[in-house]
Structures are given as C-alpha cells and as structure tokens.
N, C-alpha and C positions, 0 to 999 in steps of 0.2 A: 303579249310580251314583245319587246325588241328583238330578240332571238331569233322570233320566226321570220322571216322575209320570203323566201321561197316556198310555196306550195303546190304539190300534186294531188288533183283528183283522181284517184288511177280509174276510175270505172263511174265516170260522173254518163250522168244521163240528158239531165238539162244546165246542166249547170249550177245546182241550188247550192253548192258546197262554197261555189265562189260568189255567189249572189248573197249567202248570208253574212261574208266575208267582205261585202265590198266598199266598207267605212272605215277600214284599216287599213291602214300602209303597209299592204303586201302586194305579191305580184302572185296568181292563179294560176298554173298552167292545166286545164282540165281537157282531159285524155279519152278517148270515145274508142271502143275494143272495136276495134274493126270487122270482128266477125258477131256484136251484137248489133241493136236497133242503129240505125243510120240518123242519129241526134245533131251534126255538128251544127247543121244549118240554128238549132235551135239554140244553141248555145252562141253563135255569132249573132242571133238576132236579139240577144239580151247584151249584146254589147262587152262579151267575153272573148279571152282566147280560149284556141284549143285545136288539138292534134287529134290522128287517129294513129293506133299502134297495135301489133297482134302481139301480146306480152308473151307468149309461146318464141318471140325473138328479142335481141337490145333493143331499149330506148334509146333513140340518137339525142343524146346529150353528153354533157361533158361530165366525168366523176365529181360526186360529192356535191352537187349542186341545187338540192332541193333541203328543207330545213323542215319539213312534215310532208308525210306521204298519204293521204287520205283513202281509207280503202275499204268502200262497200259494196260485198257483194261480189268483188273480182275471183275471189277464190270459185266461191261457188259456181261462177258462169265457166270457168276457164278450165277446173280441172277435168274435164273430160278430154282437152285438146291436149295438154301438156303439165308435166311433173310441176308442181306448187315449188317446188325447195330450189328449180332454175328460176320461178318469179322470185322468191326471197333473194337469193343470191342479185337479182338484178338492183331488187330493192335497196338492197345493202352497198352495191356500188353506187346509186344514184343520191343516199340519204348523207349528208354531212354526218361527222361523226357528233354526238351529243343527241341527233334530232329524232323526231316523235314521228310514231306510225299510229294513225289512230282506223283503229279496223273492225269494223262491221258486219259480223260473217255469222254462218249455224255452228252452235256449239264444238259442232264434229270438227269445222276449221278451223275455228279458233283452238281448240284444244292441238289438234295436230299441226297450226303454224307455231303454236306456245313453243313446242317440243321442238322444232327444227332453228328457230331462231335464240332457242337459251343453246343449243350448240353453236350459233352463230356470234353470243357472247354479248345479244342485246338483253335489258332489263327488260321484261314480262310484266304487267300489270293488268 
C-alpha cells in the first residue's frame, strides 16, 4: 500500500525483511541488537542499510517516523536485559500514528505485549 513508506526491522538478522521488500518503494531501516550476533557487515553486503542499537535505551530518531515496525524475536532475545513495556513505549514514539507493528514472538510475548499495548490504545490483532 502507499501508506507504508518507512520501515523498521527491529531485530533483523541478515536483512531478509528488507530483501523481500526490495521491489517496493519503501525505504528499510534494519536494526542489529547490539548485544546479539554481530550481522551488520551482512546486511551491507546485500546492499542494505542498517544500524545497531541496545533497545534497553532510545532510538536516535526523530518521533513518529517510521510507518511499520517489524519485530521478530526482539522480545524474546531482550527481555532478560530490560522491561518489554520501555521497548513498547519506545515503539509507540518512533511509529506514526495509523501505522502497523507486525510481531513475531512465543505466545507468552505475544500475549503479554497484547496486554500492555491495548493499554497503550493500539488495535491488537
């Protein structure tokens, strides 16, 4: 759709999120957790961007600036460093209002980010 422009891979590995993405008129920003596998070079060697970031702190970005958040597996790797509900809260300031989180997690996460972001006042699906 037109809508999307902006996207985050929050916990991309090689880059496949924006590799299958890459005949669409978007722009990928895929994101490598700093404290998992040390991927970036792999991801610039497919001819992507991408950053690295410890989500246990901000995203240096500007609010509201991404149109889908892609997220697999972040919960799972992260919550043992830091609270899930300061990643959502981060989520929620980086995601334009309208835009889509599409999330990939163990039941257990998925059910317990349902619960913190239907208090956050996004739709749940």
């Amino acid at each position: 759709t037109d809508k999307i422009r902006n996207v985050m891979d929050m916990n991309t590995l090689y880059g496949g999120f924006a590799a299958a993405l890459i005949n669409d008129p978007l722009w990928v920003m895929n994101v490598v957790s700093s404290y998992g596998l040390n991927s970036l070079n792999v991801v610039y060697d497919r001819g992507l961007i991408g950053t690295y970031n410890d989500w246990c702190e901000a995203f240096s970005t500007y609010p509201r600036t991404y149109d889908l958040l892609h997220v697999d597996g972040l919960f799972s790797a992260e919550s043992h460093r830091c609270e899930m509900k300061y990643v959502l809260l981060e989520m929620d300031r980086i995601l334009r209002p309208a835009g889509y989180v599409i999330m990939r997690e163990s039941p257990h996460f998925v059910n317990s980010v349902k619960n913190l972001a239907a208090g956050m006042r996004w739709n749940c699906h």
